[in-house]
N, C-alpha and C positions, 0 to 999 in steps of 0.2 A: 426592857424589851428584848435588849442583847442578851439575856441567861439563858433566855426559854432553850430548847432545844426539838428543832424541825428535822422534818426528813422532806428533801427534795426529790421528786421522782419524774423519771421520762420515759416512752416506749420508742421504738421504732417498728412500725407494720409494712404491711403488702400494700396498702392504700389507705383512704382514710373515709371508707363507707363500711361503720360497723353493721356487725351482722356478716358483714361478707369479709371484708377483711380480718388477719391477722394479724397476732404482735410476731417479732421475729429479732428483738431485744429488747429487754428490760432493766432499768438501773434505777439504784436510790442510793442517796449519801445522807447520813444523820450530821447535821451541823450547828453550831452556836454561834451566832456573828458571821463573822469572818472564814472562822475557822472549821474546815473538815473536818468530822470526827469520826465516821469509818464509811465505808462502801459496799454495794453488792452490785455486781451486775454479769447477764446470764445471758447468752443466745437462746432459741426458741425455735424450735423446728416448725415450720406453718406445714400444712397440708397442700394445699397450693403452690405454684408456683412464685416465685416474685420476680415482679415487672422489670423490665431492665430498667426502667428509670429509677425505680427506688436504689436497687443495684449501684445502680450512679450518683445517685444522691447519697447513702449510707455509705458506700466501700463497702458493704459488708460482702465476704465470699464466700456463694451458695455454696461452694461443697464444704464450708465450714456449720452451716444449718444445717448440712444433711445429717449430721455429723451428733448436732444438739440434742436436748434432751425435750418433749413435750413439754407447755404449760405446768399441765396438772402436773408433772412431777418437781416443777421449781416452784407451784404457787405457794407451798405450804411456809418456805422457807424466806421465800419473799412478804407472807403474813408478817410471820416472826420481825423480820426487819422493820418493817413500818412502826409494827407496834401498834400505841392510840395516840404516838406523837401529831402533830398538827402537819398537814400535808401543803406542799408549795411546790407551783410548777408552773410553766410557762404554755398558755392555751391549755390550764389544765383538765378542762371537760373532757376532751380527745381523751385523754390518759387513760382518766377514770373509768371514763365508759368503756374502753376496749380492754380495761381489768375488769369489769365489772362482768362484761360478756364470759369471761373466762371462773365466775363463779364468786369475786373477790368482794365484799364490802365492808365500807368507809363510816365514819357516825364522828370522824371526831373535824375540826376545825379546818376549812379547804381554804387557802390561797391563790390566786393569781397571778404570778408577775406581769402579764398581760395585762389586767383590769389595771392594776395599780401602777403600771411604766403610762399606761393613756392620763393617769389624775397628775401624777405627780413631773412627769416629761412630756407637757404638750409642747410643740412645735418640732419634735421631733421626727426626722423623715420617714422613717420606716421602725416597726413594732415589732421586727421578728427579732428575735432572740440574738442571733448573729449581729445585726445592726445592733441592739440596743447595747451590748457587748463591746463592739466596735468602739463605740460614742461613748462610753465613761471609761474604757482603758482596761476593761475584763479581759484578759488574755480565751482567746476561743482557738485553738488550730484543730480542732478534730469538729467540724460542725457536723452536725443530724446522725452524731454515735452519741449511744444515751447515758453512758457513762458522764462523759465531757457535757453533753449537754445539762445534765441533770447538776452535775459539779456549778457551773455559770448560772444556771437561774437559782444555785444557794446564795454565789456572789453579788446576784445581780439585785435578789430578795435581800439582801443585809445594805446593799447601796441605799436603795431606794427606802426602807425604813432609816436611816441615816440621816434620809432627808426629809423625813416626813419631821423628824424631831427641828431641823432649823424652818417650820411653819411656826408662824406665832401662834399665841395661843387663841385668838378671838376668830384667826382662820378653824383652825382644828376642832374650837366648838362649835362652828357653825358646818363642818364637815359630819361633825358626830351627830347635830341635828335633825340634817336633810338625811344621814344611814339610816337613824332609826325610823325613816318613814316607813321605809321598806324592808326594815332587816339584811340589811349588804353585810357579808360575811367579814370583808374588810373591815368594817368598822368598829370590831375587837381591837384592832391593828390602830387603829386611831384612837380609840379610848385610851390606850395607854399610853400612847403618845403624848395625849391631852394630858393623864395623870402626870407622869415623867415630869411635863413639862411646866404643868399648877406649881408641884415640888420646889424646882429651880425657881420659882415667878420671880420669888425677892429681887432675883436677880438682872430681871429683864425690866422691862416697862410694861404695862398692858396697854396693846394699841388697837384701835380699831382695826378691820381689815385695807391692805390699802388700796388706794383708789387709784383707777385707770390715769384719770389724768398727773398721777407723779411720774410715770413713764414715757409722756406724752412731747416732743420738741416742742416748741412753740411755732406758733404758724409766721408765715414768709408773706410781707406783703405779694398780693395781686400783682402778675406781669403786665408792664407797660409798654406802648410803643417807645422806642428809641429814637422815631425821628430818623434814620437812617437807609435812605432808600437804595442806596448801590448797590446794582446788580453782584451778585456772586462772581468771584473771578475762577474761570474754568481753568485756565493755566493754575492758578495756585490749588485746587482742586484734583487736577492730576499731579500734580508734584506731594501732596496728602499720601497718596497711594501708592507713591515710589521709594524704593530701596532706603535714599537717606531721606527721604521726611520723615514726617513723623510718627507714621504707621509702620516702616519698618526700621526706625532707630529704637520703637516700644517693642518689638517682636522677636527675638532672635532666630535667623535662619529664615525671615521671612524672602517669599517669593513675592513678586506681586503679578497681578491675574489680569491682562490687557483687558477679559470682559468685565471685569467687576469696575476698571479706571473707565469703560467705556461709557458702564450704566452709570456710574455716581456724576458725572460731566452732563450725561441726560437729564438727572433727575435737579441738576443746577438749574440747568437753562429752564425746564418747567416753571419752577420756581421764581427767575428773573422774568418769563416769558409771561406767567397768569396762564400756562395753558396745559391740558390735561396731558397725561402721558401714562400710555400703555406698555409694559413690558417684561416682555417673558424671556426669563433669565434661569438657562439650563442647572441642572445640580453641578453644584462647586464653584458654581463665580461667587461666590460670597454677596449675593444680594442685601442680607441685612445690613451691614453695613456699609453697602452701596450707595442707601436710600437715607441710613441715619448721618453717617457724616454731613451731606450736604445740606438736611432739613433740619439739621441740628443748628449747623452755621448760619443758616439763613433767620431760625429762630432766635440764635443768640442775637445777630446784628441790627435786626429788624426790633426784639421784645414781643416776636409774635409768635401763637402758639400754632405745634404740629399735633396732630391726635394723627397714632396710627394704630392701624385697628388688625387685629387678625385673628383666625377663622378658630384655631386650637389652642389650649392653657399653654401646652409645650412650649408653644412656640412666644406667647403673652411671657413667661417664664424666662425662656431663653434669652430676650430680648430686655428684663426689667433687670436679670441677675446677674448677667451675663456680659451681653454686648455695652449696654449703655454705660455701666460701670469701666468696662476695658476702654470705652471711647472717654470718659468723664477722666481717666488715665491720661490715655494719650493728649487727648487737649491741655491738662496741666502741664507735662513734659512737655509742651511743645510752646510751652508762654502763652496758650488762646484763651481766651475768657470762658471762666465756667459755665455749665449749663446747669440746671434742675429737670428731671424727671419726676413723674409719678405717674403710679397703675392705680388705673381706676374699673370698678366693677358696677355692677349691679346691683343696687340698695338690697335688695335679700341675702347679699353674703356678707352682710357687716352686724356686728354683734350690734342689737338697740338698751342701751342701759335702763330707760324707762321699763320697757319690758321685760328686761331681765330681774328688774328688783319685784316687780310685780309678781313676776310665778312663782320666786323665792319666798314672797310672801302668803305665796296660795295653800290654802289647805288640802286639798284635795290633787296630789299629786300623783301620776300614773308612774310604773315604775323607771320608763325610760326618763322620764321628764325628770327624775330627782337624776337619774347616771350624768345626763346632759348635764344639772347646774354644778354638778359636782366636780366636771371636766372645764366648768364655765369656772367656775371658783377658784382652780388654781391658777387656769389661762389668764385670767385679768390682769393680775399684778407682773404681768410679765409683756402682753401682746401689744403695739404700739400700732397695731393694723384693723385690730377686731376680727380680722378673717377669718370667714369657717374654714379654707384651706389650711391654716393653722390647727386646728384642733382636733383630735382622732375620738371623730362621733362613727359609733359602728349601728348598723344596723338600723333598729326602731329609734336611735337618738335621733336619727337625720328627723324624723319627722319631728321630734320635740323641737329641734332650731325652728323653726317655722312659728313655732309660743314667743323666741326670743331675738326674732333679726328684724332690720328695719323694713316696714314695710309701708306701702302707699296708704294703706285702711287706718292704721294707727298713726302716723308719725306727724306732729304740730310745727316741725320745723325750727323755728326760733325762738317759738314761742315754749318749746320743751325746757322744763330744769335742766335736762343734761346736756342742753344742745353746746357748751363750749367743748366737752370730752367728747361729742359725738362724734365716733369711730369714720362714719359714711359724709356726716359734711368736714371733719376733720380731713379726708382721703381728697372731696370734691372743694376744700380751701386751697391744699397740696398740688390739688390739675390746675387749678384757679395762679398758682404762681410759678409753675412749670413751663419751660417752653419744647417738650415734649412731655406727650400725655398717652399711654399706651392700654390701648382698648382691646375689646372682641366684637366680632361683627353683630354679636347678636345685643350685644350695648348701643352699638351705631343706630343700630337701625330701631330701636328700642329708643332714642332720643328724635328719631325722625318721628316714629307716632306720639311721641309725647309733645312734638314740638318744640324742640331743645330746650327742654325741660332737666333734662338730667344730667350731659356734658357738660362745661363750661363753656360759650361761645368760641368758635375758630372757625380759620378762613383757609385751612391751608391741610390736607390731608393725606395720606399715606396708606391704602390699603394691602398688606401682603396676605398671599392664599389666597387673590383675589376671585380663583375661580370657584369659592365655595359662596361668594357673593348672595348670588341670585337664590339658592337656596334654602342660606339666612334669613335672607329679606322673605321670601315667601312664608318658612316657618315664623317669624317674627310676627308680622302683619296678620296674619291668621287668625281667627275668631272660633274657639270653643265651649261648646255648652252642654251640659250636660243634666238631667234632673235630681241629683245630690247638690249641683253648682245654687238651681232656683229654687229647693227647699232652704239651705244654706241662709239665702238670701231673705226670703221669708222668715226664718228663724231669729235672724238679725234684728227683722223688724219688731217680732212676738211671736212668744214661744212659750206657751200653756202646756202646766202640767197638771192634768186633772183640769181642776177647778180654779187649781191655784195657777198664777203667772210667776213662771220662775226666772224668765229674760228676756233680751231682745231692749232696740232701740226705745220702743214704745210704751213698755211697762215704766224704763228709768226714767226716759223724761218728765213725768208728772213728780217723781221725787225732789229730782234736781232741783225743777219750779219751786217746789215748796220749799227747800233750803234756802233758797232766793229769794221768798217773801213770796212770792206766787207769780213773778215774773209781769204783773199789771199787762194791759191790755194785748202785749208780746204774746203773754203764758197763756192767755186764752185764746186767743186766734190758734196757738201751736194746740192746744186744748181742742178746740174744734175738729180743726184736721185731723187728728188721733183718733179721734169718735167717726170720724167720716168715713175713714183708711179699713175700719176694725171689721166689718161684712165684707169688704174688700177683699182683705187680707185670706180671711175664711174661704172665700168660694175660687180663691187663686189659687190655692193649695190644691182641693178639687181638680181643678184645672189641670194643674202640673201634671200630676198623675194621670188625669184623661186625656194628655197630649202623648204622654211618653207611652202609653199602653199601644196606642193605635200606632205609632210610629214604630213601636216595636211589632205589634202583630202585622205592619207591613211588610217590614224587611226578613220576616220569618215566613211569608207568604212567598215572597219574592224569592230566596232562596228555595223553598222548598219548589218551584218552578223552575227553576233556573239549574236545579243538579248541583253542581258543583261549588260547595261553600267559600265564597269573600265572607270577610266582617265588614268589607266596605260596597257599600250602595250608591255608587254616583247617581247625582237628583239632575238630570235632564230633562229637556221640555215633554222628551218621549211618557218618562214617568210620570212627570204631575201631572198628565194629561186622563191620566188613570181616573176612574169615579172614585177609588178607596182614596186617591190622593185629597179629593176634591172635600172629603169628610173631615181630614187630618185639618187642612185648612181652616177650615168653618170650625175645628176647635183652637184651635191655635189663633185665629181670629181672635175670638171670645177670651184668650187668657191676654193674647198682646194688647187688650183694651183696657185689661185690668192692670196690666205693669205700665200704662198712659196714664189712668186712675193715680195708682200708687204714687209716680213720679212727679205728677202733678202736686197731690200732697206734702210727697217730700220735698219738694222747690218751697213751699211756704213755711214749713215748718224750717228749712234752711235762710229761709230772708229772717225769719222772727230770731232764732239762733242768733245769727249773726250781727241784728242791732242789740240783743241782751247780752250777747261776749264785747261786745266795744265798749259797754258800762260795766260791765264786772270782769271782763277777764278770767271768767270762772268757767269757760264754756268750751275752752279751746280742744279737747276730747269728744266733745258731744258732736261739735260742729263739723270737724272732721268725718266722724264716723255720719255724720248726716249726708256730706257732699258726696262721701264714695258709696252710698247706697243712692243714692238720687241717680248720680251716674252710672250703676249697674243696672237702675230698672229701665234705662234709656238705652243702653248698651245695648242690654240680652234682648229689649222691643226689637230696635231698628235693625240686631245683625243676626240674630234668628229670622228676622223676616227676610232678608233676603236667600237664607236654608230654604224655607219652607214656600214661600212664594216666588223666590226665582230672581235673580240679578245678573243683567246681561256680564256685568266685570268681575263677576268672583265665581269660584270652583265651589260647588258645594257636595256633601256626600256626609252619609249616614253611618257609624263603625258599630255595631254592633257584638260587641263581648259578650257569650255564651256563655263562660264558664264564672265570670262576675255578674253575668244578667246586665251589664250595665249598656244605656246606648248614649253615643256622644252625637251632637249635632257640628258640624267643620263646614268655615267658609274659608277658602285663601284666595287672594288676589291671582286672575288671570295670569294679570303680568302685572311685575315689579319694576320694569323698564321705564313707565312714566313717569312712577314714583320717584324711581331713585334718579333720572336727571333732573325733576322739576326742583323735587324736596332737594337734591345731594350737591350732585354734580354742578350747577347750573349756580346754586348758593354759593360753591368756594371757589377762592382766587383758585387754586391747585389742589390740582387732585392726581395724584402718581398711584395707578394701581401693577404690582407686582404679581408674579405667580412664575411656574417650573411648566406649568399647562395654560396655558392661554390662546395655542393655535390650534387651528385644523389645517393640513398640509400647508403651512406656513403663512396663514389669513386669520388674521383676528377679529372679522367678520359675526361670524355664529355669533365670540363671547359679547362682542362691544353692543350686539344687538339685544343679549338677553338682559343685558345691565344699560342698557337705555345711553351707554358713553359714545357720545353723536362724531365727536368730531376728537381735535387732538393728536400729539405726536405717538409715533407707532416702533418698537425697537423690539428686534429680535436678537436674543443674544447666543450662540452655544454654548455649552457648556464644555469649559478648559481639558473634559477628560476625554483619552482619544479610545473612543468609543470604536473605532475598527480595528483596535488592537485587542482592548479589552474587550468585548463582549462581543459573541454571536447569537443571532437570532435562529430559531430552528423549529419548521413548521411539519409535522406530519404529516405527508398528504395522503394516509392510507386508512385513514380511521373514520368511524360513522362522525357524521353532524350532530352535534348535542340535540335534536330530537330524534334521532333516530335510533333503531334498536342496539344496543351493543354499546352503546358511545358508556355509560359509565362503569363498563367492567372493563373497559378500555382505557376508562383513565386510570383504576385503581393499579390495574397492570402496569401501565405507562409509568407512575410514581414509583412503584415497587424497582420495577429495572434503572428507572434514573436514579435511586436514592443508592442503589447497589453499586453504581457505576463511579458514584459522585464521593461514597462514605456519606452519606448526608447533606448536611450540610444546605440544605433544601427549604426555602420556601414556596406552599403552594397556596394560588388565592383562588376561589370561588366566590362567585356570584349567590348563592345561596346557604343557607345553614343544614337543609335534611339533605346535599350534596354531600357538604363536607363532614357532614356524621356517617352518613352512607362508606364512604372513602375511608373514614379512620379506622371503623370496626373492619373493613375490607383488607388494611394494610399492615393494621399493627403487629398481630402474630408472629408474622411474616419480618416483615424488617426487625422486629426485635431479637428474632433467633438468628438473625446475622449482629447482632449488636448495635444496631441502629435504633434510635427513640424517636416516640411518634407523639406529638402535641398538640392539640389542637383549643384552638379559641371556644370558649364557653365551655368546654370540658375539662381541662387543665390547669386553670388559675387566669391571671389577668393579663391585658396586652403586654405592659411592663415586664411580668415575671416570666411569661414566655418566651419574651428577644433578647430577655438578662440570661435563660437557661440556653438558648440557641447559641449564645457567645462562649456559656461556660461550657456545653455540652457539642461542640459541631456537629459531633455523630448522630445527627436527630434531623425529623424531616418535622418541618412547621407549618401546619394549615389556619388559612386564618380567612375572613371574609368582613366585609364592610368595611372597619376599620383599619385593617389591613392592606389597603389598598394606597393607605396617605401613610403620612408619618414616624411608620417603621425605618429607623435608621442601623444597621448593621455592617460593620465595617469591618472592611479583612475576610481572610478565608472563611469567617463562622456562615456564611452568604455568597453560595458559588455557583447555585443553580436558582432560578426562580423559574416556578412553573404558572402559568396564566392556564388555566382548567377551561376556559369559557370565556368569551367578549364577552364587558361588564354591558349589555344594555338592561336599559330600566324596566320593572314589570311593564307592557304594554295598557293591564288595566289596571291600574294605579291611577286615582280620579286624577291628580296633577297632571299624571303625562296623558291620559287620554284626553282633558279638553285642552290643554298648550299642542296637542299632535296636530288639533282642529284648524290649528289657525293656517298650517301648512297647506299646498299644495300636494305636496309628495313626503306627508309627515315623516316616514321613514330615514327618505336620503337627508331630507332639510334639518331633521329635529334631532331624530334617534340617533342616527351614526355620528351628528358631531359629540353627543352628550358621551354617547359610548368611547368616543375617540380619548375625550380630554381624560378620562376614567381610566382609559386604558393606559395613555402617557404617565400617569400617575402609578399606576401597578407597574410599569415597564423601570420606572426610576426609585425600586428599593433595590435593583441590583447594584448597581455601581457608585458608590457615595465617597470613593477618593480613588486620589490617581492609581494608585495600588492595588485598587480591586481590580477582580477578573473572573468573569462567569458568562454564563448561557442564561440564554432566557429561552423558552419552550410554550410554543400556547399550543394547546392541545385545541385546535379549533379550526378545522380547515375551510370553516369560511371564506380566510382572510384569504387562500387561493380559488377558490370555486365562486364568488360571490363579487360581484363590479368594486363594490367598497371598500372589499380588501386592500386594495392597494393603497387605499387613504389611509387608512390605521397604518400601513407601515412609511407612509411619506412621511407621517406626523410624529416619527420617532427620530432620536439624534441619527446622526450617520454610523451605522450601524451592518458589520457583513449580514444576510438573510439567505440560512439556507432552507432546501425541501428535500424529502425524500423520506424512504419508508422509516417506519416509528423503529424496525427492528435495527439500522443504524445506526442508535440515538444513544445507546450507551456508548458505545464504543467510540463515537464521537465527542462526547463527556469525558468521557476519562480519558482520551488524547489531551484535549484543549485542558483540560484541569493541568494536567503535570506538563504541557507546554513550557516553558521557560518566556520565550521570547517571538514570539510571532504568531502566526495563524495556526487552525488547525488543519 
């Protein structure tokens, strides 16, 4: 495989939307193995300009392009180099096609390092060339110049076939099997591997492939109570947190933080007390480990389990890799008894063995579904988790997982072959002997409608991010339906083609029967029903379609009256009271009689199942898939009905997608406040909910009411950084109101002079998306011909690679929106200004916030202004994230002085100086306080 002789190639352009973009360097090395064997590489004069960020990212220096010679005059010689050698390159389609633009074409054998670092290095964190460099010890110091570049992915191409060679051989033939489904260009690259490797066989064993469970620990008995009921000792609890215990004999240089010794003392007594506890604990008192120490001790002593649960992966993450292990640390140095951890998910992100062998064994593979097993095949014999966070599914693979994770439709439980290896009750054996169990809220609340179903039982809870709570709960609880969902459903049951039946529930069962001797008096009663179901079945379908036409030709009725396009239609008494409503009904009637029909049949057909699988055990698939269709045609009856007819406790509304055609039917709960004390709060000894936002001008009022937490202890804590040194606040008072005329050339201007005043260094948040596009085409020109780069979310790459370029790059302003507003952490100068463009409140008609607005008196002051406060607390707290930092914050929004409420938004913020005055002060008051050293501005 090592003789052949490749050429590896790379560009560097203006961007990377051909057609418009340029190349502006070009490189290839011819190589064998290891070893270089010669080079070319060219600058490229573009016609265009280049961006300062590429500038940034390449080094390259335009007046050394200007300088370059055209494409056309280096293409010919750049031919020459290549040759008809076999081409390798990392993401090498980009390449291609922006040579290809330029006249050049290829016939002979193309490469991926890309494609092949996802087969052959899953679990690995990041795919980009640099990283993957990093992580086997490729030396890279010139990244994104193409020379160096193209040099590493020859290295990186001879690593990785290296190691295609230590795959045994019964992997590699079953690699080269599932290639030729599809013709994958790679699987030249394996064939020879596979020959290579026949050659040496004498030498090896021939083994099967191996199996998940050699990877596997063995499981931990179930935790038990201890019998141990004494209270936590608070004194030994703050002594934890001091200098020489044990927190700072593991830490060197540690300080300790009077609020985080205050909270971890709280969150004892809760614990000793049975009683719940609220607390909002400012950025920097180290909360996570506030709340783990002491739930940790109490779990060990007691052998009772904590589940805590939180809102974002990050922080799931942070919390499993991170803290718990530093704490699992310190506890052994300190003589305390060990604990066990485990993260547990949601059955859809655990690899299901059963259906993993099964689409392996499927004929008819589409082409992402063979990438996926291919990526699945080498991940096995490695992954001890099953996690699809593990594995780099791109694109169209993500939907192939969906063929092969565990799911509620398919999965027999116990009664599976592979249920010892099972990845998902493997993880839920792990919570089962844990006495921390670390969740997302959207799993919590996903066990409260299953009826804990899905957790492991506990008494004792721990929510942080708590004020994304109610949210969760809302999205969670939620009921959607759609007409691809109840064909789906129908199809399940029988699914004619032509003449012929080619699937579905109701064609196999009469097979099965007959493999079974015909199932006696069982098989025909289920026999009956089948025959009963089958007219049914037919004028349902009917149905569906005459339910979804008129519900769409309503809400296209309805817009085109109404002017101005939603896709969403809140169903108020107003509207059904409509006559076109009154039609929709009386069809929707007529099909929700037929899914009564259906379900009725499938209840008998699931009793007869169920006594013929207790004598043969041959049924455990069937019966399955029988229970979770009985329950969907009971589901989509009773919670469609409440859409379509009206239920005083849920939010209902109609989304209609124009450009898919498609219309979804959505109920959410009113309110999640009874839910979650009766189901949540009310069921555990303890319950400690955490968060950075949890008040309104220091009342935890609003949050305790929208999450139903009645009573309980209450702690405010600040946060250790001294916020009147470091940060001022600075309000405008000369600019239009965001609806009025002029406000957003206002802001683009405003950005423009703070980013000039500041070097950067800037993040700005928006409330909307056609804002913050509006703004970047307005700003970029401009700040980039001072040197300045301009990034923005959805345009520029991903949350991640944006706050990672904001650290490497300071010189840059950062617009970002929704997500933006939580979880950006930026430390140090690269973060000196944050600009707040807009108070975040919620669209006004967004069916959620207009019927929860109803419940108010004065929905605005009561509803809106705290939801927009806690939003806002959250945007105000990505400036300051240690004691070191120091910056401005800016909201371009002179509500907060012209408007009664203002003054709340800034009560609800740490202690903080707040100044006012005209916008054209506002550089120059940046750029004092920037180079300030030591005090005010």
């Amino acid at each position: 495989m090592n003789n052949r002789i490749y050429v590896a190639i790379d560009v560097e352009t203006t961007g990377l939307q051909s057609g418009l973009d340029e190349i502006i360097e070009v490189a290839a090395v011819t190589f064998r193995g290891r070893e270089i064997l010669d080079r070319f590489e060219r600058l490229v004069r573009p016609r265009q300009s280049v961006p300062l960020k590429i500038t940034r990212l390449t080094g390259i220096d335009p007046a050394a392009l200007a300088k370059a010679p055209r494409f056309n005059e280096i293409g010919a010689e750049l031919a020459r180099f290549i040759g008809n050698r076999p081409i390798v390159g990392h993401s090498i389609s980009f390449d291609l096609t922006m040579l290809r633009a330029q006249g050049m074409n290829f016939n002979q054998p193309v490469y991926d390092t890309f494609d092949l670092a996802t087969l052959l290095l899953p679990q690995a964190t990041s795919y980009k060339l640099s990283a993957l460099a990093a992580r086997l010890g490729i030396p890279h110091p010139d990244a994104h110049r193409a020379l160096n570049d193209a040099e590493v992915t020859a290295q990186l191409f001879a690593e990785l076939t290296e190691r295609m060679l230590q795959l045994d051989l019964a992997t590699l033939g079953e690699m080269v099997r599932l290639m030729g489904k599809i013709g994958l260009p790679l699987r030249d690259l394996f064939e020879e591997a596979l020959r290579q490797k026949a050659r040496n066989a004498f030498h090896e064993p021939i083994a099967a492939p191996p199996e998940p469970a050699e990877a596997l620990a063995p499981d931990l008995p179930p935790l038990r109570p201890t019998g141990d009921a004494r209270p936590l000792d608070l004194e030994a609890i703050g002594a934890f947190f001091s200098p020489d215990g044990p927190f700072g004999r593991t830490f060197s240089g540690y300080e300790p933080r009077p609020p985080q010794v205050e909270m971890a003392r709280a969150v004892a007594q809760a614990f000793n007390q049975s009683e719940p506890l609220i607390v909002e604990a400012g950025t920097g008192t180290g909360k996570s480990m506030a709340y783990l120490a002491p739930a940790t001790m109490y779990a060990v002593q007691r052998g009772e389990r904590v589940v805590i649960s939180t809102n974002t992966i990050n922080l799931q993450d942070q919390l499993y890799n991170k803290d718990i292990p530093d704490l699992q640390r310190i506890f052994a140095a300190a003589g305390l008894p060990p604990f066990r951890a485990a993260l547990l998910k949601g059955r859809s992100n655990y690899l299901c063995l059963k259906r993993y062998h099964e689409l392996r064994r499927s004929e008819n593979l589409a082409i992402e579904e063979v990438r996926a097993l291919l990526k699945i095949q080498l991940w096995l014999p490695t992954t001890t988790s099953g996690d699809r966070t593990e594995l780099p599914l791109v694109d169209r693979e993500q939907a192939a997982w969906n063929k092969v994770n565990v799911s509620v439709e398919t999965c027999t439980g116990a009664r599976c072959p592979h249920f010892r290896e099972c990845y998902f009750f493997r993880a839920r054996r792990a919570a089962e002997a844990a006495h921390v169990v670390v969740v997302n809220h959207a799993l919590l609340i996903a066990d409260l409608a299953a009826a804990s179903q899905v957790l492991p039982p506990y008494d004792h809870l721990v929510i942080d991010e708590a004020h994304n709570l109610e949210d969760v709960a809302t999205d969670q609880l939620s009921f959607n339906l759609d007409q691809a969902g109840l064909l789906k459903f129908l199809d399940d049951l029988f699914q004619t083609g032509g003449a012929q039946v080619v699937s579905g529930l109701l064609s196999e069962l009469p097979v099965v029967l007959t493999e079974l001797g015909g199932g006696g008096a069982a098989g025909e009663r289920i026999a009956a029903a089948i025959e009963r179901m089958r007219p049914t079945l037919i004028r349902a379908r009917t149905a569906v379609y005459e339910c979804f036409n008129l519900l769409t030709r309503f809400v296209q009725l309805d817009t085109e009256a109404g002017g101005q396009y939603d896709p969403r239609l809140r169903l108020t008494k107003g509207v059904r009271q409509r006559p076109e409503w009154q039609e929709i009904e009386r069809a929707w009637q007529n099909l929700s009689d037929m899914l009564a029909a259906i379900g009725n049949e499938l209840a008998v057909i699931e009793e007869q199942v169920r006594e013929l699988n207790e004598a043969s055990g041959e049924l455990d698939d069937v019966l399955v898939r029988t229970e979770v269709l009985r329950r969907f045609a009971t589901d989509a009856r009773v919670r469609s009905g409440h859409v379509i007819f009206g239920d005083d406790d849920s939010i209902c509304w109609l989304t209609y997608d124009r450009q898919r055609d498609t219309l979804t039917l959505t109920a959410a709960p009113l309110s999640v406040a009874e839910i979650l004390q009766s189901q949540l709060f009310t069921q555990k000894q303890t319950s400690i909910l955490a968060s950075a936002t949890l008040s309104i001008a220091g009342d935890f009022a609003f949050v305790k009411s929208r999450i139903g937490l009645a009573e309980g202890q209450e702690l405010m804590l600040d946060s250790p950084f001294d916020y009147e040194q470091q940060a001022l606040v600075y309000i405008p008072n000369d600019i239009p109101e965001p609806n009025q005329r002029g406000y957003q050339q206002m802001i683009e201007q405003a950005i423009i002079d703070l980013a000039l005043a500041s070097g950067g260094r800037m993040l700005a948040l928006f409330t909307a998306s056609n804002a913050l596009r509006q703004t970047y085409t307005a700003i970029q020109e401009t700040l980039e011909d001072h040197g300045i780069g301009v990034m923005a979310q959805g345009i520029d790459g991903s949350r991640r690679a944006l706050v990672d370029r904001l650290k490497e790059f300071p010189r840059s302003v950062l617009l970002g929106t929704n997500s933006f507003w939580e979880g950006v952490d930026v430390v140090g100068d690269a973060l000196s200004v944050l600009v707040i463009t807009k108070l975040p409140f919620a669209v006004p008609t967004d069916p959620i916030v207009a019927a929860r607005s109803e419940q108010f008196a004065d929905p605005f002051s009561e509803y809106s202004v705290p939801q927009s406060i806690l939003r806002f607390k959250q945007g105000f707290g990505r400036l300051i994230r240690s004691r070191d930092d120091r910056g401005i914050v800016v909201v371009l929004d002179r509500r907060l002085l012209t408007k009664k409420y203002g003054q709340q938004f800034l009560d609800s913020l740490p202690h903080t100086r707040v100044r006012t005055g005209p916008l054209a002060n506002l550089p120059g008051l940046v750029a004092r306080f920037l180079q300030a050293k030591n005090g005010g501005a």
